[in-house]
C-alpha positions in Angstrom: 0.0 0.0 0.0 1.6 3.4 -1.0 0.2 6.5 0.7 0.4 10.1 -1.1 -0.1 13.0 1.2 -2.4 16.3 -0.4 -3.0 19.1 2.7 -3.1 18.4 5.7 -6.5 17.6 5.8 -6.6 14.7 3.2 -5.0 11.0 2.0 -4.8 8.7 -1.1 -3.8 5.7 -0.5 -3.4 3.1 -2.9 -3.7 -0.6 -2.9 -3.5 -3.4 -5.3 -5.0 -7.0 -5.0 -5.2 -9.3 -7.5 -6.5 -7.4 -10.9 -8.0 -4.6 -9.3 -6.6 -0.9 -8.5 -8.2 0.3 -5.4 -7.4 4.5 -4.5 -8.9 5.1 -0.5 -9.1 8.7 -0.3 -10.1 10.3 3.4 -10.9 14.1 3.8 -10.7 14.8 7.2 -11.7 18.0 7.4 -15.4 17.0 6.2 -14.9 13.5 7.2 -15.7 12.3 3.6 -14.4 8.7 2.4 -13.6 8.0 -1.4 -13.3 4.8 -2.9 -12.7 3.5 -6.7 -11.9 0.1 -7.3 -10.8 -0.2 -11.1 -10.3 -4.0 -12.7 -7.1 -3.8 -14.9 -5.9 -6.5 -17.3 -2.9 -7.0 -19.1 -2.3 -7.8 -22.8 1.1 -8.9 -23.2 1.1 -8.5 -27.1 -0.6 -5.9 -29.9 -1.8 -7.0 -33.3 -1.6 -4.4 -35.5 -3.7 -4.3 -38.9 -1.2 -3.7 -41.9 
């Protein structure tokens, strides 16, 4: 889990687990909770049309 620091009245942290992307962001100062949990795949090759 990393953690990224705005003002001093808010936090992102950010977490992976598995294929998802999950950014926790807290604002204190209204005591508001964000959360956005994105599913990533990977595509280890490209076809490009000719």
């Amino acid at each position: 889990m990393k953690c990224f620091m705005g003002d001093a009245h808010s936090v992102l942290r950010v977490l992976l687990s598995g294929d998802y992307l999950i950014l926790h962001g807290e604002e204190n100062k209204s005591s508001t909770v964000y959360l956005l949990s994105i599913r990533h795949h990977r595509q280890p090759t490209f076809k490009f049309a000719r």
